[in-house]
N, C-alpha and C positions, 0 to 999 in steps of 0.2 A: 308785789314782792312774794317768794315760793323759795321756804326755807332759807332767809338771809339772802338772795340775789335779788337786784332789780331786773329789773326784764325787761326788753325794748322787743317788741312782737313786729318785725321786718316788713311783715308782709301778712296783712289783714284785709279782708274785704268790707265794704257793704252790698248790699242788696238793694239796688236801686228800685223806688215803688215807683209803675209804671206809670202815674198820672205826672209825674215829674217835667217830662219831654212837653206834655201841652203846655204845661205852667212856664216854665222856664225856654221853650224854646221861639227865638224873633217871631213875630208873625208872619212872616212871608215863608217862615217857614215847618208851620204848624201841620202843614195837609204831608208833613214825613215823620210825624208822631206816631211812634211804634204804638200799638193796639195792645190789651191786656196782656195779650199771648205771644207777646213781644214778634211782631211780624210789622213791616209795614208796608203798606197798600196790596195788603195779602202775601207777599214773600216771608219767608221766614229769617230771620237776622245770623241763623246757625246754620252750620253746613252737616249733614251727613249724620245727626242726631237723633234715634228716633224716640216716637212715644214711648218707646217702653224704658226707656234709659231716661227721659225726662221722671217720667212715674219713679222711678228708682230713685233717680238723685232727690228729688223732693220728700221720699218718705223718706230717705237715709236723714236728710235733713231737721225733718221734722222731728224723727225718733232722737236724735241726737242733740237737739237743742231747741224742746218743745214751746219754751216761756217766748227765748227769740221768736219761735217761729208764728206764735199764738201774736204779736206784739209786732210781725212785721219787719223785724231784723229792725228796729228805729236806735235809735243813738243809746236811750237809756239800757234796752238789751243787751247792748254793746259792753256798754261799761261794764253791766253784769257781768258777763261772759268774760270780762278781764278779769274782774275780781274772783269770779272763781277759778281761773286757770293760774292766777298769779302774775297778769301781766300790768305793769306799770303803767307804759306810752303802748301806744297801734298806728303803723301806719297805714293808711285806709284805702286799698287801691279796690276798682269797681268789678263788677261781676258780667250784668248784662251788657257794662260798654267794654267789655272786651270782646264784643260778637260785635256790638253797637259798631265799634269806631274799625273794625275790622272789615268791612266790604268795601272789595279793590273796586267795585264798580258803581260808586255811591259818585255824587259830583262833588266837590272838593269844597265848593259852597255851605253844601248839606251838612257836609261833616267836619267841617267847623261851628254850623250853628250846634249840631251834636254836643263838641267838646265843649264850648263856653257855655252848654243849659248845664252842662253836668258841672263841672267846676263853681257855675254859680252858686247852683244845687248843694252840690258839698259843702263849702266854704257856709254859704248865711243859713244852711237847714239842718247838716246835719254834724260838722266837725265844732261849731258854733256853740255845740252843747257842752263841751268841754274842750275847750282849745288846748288846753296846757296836757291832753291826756289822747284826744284825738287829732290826728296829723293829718290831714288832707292830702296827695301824691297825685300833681295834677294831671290832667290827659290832655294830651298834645296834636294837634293834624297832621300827621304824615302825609296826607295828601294833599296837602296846602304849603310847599316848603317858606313861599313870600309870608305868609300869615303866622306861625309858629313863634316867631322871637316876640313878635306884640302880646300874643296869649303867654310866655313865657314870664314878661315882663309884670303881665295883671297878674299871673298868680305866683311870684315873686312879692308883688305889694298886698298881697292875702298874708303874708310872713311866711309862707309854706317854702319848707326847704328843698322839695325831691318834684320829679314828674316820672310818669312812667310812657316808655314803646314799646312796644309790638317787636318781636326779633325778625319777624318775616318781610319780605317787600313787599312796597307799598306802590302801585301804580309802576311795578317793576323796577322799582329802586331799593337799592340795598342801604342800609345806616350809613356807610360811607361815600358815599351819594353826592359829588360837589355844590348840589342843590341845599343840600343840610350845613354845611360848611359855619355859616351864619348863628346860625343854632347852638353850634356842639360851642364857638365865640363863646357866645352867650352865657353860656350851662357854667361854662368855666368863671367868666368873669363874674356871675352873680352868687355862685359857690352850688349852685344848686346840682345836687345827685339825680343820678338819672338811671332809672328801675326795670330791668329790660324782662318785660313776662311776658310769657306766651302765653296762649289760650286755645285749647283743643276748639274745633269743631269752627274756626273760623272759616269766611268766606277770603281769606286770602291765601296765597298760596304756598303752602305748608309739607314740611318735609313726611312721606309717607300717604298722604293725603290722594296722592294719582296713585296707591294701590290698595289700600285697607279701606273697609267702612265697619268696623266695630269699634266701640269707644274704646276697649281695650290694646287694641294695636294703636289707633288714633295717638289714645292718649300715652303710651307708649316710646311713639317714635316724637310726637311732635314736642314734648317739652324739653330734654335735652338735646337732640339736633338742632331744632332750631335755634338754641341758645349757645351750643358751639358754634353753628357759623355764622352768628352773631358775634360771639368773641372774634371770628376769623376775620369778617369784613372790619371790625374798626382796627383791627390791627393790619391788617394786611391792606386798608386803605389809608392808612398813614394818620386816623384819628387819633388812636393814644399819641402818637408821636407828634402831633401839632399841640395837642392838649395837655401837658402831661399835670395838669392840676384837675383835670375831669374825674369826677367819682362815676362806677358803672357799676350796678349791682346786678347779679344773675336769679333770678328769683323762682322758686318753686320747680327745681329740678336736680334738686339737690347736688351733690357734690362731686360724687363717684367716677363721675367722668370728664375732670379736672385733670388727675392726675394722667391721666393717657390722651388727652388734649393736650395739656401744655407737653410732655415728651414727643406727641407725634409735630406739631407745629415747631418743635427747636429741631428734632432733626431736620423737617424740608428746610428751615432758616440754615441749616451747618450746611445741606448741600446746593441749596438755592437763592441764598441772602443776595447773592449778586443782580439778582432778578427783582428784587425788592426794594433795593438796598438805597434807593433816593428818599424814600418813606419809613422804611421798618430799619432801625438803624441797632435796635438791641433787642436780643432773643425776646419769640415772644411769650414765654414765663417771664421775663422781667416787668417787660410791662403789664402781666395779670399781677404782679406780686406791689407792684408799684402803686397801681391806682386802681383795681376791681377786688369786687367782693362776691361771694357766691352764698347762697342759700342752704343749710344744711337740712335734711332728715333725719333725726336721730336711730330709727331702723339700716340705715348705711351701714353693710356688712364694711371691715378694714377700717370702719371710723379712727380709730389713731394711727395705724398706717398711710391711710391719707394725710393725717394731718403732719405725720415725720415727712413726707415730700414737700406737701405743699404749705406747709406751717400751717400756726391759727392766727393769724395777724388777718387773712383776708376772708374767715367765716365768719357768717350772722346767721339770724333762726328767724322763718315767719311761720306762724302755724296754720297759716291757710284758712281760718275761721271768718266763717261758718259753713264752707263747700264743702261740697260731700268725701273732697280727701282729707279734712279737719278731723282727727280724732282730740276726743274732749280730755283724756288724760296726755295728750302730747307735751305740756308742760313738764310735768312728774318723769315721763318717760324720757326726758332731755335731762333733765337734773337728777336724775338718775345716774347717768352718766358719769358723773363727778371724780366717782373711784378708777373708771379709766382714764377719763380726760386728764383730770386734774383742775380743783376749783381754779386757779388760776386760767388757766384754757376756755373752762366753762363761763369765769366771768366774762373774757374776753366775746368770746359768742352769741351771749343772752343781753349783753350791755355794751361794753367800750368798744369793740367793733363797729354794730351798729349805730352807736353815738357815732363814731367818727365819722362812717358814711353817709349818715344824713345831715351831717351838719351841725348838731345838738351844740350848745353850750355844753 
């Protein structure tokens, strides 16, 4: 809690420690255990990252959350790091398996033993430490559509309420994908929220990616593009509208480009619905206002001008801790905010939002 509000932290990482893969992954499939330096059978698991920008994010890291880092990022650190930022619950989404589960050219086999070492991982090693405080957000195979609802289901019986994908195509399929169809069933009927993050410097194929190689343009173009045409595919492939009890949450690209997403996708719906119109049956701001939630920045220039278009019913906050975009006072400088938002707004954001989208009692 941070000045009378409880705090539900959206979108939190761990740091997976690499010996994890050998322990936890099947035996047949142990010889694609990524290596200290996270490479496996010598390739590297990241695209277009270099040492010098690994050196960087690792001392930003370090300087920024030395106890964590001295400690391994392990569960106890964790909690630390809530207790002094003021966050209540964390939902725990992974770091290196967002590179892990992100190579389009891995065999489908592979990368589901992947997701199940890591889910197992989480669940009995490291959310295990405090369940009622650490939330596990499981990782799913896009490259496996037949395999997906089984994993959905195991970690559904973990009581874990969310999973998180990838907004990019996977094996050149988009989210709304007929292959998925079975899945998004699923998501809906088990009530489970589904966390859609990107991840710079993946090996899939990513908006901006065939023209920049600095992490600065990288990361730039890839978190919100890819997370608008993500909004665009489930809606324009008719998924809100088969689902409309699905929770979708847009995470770590903040908000800014909300409002000129949902005005540019109603106007093509005002001139082109008829094109659409078997699937997409109501503008598509209704269906973001209906069932998705988006991730705020509290640095967001216009912060209550966006929220006069787009309301506060469909913002929540994750701070991105402990990656090197995590600054350690971003709690304060959210609740800070108050005198403009309005506590009423602010709880909305830091709490009852987020409850709702993930499901919380």
């Amino acid at each position: 809690m941070l000045h009378g509000y409880k705090i539900i932290d959206a979108d939190s990482h761990v740091i997976e420690p690499p010996q994890i893969w050998a322990k936890y992954l099947a035996p047949e499939f142990k010889y694609f255990a990524p290596s200290a330096d996270m490479k496996i059978q010598g390739e590297d698991i990241a695209n277009k990252i270099s040492p010098q920008m690994r050196d960087a994010g690792n001392q930003q890291m370090r300087e920024a959350h030395p106890q964590a880092y001295f400690h391994r990022y392990n569960p106890e650190s964790h909690l630390q790091a809530m207790v002094q930022m003021g966050v209540d619950i964390a939902f725990i989404y992974p770091t290196y398996g967002q590179w892990l589960f992100a190579i389009d050219s891995m065999p489908a086999e592979v990368m589901g033993a992947f997701t199940h070492a890591y889910n197992t991982w989480l669940y009995e090693e490291f959310c295990s430490y405090a369940p009622d405080r650490l939330k596990g957000v499981g990782a799913i195979n896009l490259h496996a559509p037949e395999q997906m609802v089984s994993e959905l289901h195991r970690i559904a019986d973990f009581g874990w309420k969310s999973v998180f994908l990838r907004p990019n195509p996977v094996k050149g399929r988009l989210l709304s994908d007929p292959a998925y169809e079975q899945f998004w069933t699923n998501c809906e009927e088990l009530d489970i929220a589904v966390g859609i993050h990107e991840g710079t410097h993946s090996r899939l194929p990513t908006t901006g990616a065939d023209r920049f190689n600095t992490r600065f343009a990288l990361h730039a173009c890839s978190h919100p593009m890819e997370q608008m045409m993500a909004l665009l595919a489930l809606i324009e492939g008719g998924v809100l509208e088969r689902h409309p009890q699905l929770r979708v949450g847009f995470l770590e690209s903040g908000c800014g480009w909300l409002p000129y997403w949902l005005w540019r996708m109603d106007e093509e719906y005002k001139n082109l619905h008829w094109e659409v119109r078997n699937h997409v049956r109501i503008p598509p701001s209704e269906y973001f206002r209906r069932q998705c939630f988006a991730s705020v920045d509290p640095s967001e220039p216009y912060f209550s001008q966006i929220i006069e278009y787009i309301g506060s019913d469909n913002l929540i906050f994750g701070s991105d801790y402990p990656q090197i975009n995590h600054k350690p006072n971003i709690m304060q400088t959210l609740v800070d905010l108050e005198a403009q938002l309005s506590q009423e707004t602010l709880q909305k954001i830091v709490w009852d939002n987020p409850r709702r989208f993930y499901g919380l009692a």
